[in-house]
C-alpha positions as CSV (number, residue, x, y, z in Angstrom):
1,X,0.1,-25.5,15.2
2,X,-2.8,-23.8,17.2
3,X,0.1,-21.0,18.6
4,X,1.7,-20.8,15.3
5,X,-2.0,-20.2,13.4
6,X,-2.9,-17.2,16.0
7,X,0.3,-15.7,15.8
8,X,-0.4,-15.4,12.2
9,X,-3.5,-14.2,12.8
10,X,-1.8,-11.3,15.6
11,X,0.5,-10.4,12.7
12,X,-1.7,-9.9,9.6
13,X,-4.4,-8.2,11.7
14,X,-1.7,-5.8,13.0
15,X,-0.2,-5.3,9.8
16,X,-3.4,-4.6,8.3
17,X,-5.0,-2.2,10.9
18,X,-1.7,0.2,12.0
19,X,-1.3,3.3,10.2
20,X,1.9,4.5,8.8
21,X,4.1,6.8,10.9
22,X,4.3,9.2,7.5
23,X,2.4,11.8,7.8
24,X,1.5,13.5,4.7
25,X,0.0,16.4,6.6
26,X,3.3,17.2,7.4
27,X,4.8,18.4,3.7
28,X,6.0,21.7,4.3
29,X,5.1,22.6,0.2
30,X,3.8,25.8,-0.9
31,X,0.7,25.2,-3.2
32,X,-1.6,22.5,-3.5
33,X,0.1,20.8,-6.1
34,X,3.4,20.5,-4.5
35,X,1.5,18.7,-1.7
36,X,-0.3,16.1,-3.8
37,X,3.0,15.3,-5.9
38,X,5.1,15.3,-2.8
39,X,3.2,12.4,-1.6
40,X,3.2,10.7,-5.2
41,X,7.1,11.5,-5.7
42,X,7.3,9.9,-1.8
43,X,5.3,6.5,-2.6
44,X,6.0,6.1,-6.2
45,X,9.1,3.9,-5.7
46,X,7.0,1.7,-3.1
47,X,5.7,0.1,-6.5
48,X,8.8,-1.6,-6.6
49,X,8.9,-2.9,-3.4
50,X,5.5,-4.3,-4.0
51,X,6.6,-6.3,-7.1
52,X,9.6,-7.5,-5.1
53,X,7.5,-9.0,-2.5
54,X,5.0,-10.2,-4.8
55,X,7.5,-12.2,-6.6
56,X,9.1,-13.7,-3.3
57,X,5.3,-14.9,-1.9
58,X,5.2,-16.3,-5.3
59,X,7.9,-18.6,-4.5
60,X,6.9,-19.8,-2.0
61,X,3.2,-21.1,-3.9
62,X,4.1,-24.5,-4.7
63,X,6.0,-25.7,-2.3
64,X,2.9,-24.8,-0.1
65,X,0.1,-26.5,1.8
66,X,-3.7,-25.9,0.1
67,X,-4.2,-23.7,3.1
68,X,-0.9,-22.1,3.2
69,X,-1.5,-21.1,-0.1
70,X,-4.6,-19.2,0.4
71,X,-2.8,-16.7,2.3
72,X,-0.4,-16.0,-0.5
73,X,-3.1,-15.8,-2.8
74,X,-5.0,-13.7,-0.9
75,X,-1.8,-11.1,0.2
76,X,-0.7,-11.0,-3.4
77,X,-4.5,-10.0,-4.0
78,X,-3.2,-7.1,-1.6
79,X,-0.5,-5.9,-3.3
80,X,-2.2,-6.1,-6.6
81,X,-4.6,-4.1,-5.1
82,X,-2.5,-1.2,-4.1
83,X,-0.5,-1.3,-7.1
84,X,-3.6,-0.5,-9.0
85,X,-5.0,2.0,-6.5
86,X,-1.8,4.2,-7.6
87,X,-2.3,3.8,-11.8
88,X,-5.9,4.3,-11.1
89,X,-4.9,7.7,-9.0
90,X,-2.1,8.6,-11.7
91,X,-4.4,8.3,-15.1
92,X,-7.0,9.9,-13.3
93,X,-4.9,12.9,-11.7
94,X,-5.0,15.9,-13.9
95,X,-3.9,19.7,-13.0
96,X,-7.3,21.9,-13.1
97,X,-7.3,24.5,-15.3
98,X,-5.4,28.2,-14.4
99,X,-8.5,29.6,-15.4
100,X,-10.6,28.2,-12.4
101,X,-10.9,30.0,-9.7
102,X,-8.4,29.7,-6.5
103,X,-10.9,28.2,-4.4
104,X,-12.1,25.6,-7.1
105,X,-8.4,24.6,-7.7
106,X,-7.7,24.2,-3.7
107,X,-10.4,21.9,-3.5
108,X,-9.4,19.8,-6.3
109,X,-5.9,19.9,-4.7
110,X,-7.2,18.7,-1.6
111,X,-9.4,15.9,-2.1
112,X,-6.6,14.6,-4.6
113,X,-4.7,15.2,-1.8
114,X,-6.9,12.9,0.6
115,X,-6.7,10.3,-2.6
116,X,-3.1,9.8,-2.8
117,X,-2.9,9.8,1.0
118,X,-5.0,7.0,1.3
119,X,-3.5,5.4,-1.8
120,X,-0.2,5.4,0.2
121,X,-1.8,4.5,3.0
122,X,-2.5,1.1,1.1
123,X,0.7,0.2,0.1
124,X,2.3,0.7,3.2
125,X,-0.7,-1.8,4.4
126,X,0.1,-4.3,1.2
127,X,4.1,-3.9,2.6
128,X,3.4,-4.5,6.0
129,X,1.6,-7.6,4.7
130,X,3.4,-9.5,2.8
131,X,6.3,-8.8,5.2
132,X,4.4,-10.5,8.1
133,X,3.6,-13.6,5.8
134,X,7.4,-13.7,4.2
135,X,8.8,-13.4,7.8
136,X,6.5,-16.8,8.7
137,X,7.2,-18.2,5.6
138,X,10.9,-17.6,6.7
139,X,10.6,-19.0,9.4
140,X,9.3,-22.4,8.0
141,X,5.7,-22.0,10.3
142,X,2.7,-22.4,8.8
143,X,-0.1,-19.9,9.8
């Protein structure tokens, strides 16, 4: 039990820390805008991979110790999370004016930029997650 509970521990604390091997420094776009929405149009679909998981965790809540269920609670919390870091990003995400001046609008570009970066960052973290905790779950252990 003692092995199996540190092993979780390895596995959430490496899922949680790593960063992704995207990088979205890497897009190869033209303008500022083609950047940002690259890395929307590239983590969009991630939203349903989160509800996926989040619906298999939940399947596994009441056949569940007390315990065991805290860490489902607390991974869908995760997952929640991320999912709402990306409608918070999208309602707030709007295209400056053409009026603005370059450097005004490359700014804007950029920190949305950093947003949605670290927005996808998330999710990949809320995947890696609930992965870890479905592959124990799996597995029949209890972390």
């Amino acid at each position: 039990m003692k092995t199996s509970l540190i092993g979780a521990f390895l596995i959430f604390l490496f899922a949680c820390t790593r960063k992704r091997d995207v990088d979205f420094t890497q897009t190869k776009k033209d303008t500022g805008y083609e950047q940002v929405m690259y890395v929307h149009d590239s983590i969009m679909p991630l939203t349903g991979n989160l509800f996926k998981l989040k619906q298999k965790l939940s399947s596994y809540e009441l056949q569940s110790t007390d315990s065991l269920r805290i860490h489902i609670f607390g991974v869908k919390q995760i997952i929640e999370d991320a999912d709402k870091a990306m409608m918070s990003w999208m309602r707030a995400f709007e295209e400056p004016q053409s009026t603005l001046p370059d450097s005004v609008r490359n700014a804007y570009y950029a920190d949305e930029f950093k947003k949605i970066s670290a927005v996808g960052d998330q999710m990949y973290a809320a995947i890696d997650s609930a992965s870890a905790l479905l592959q124990i779950l799996e597995e029949g252990s209890n972390p």
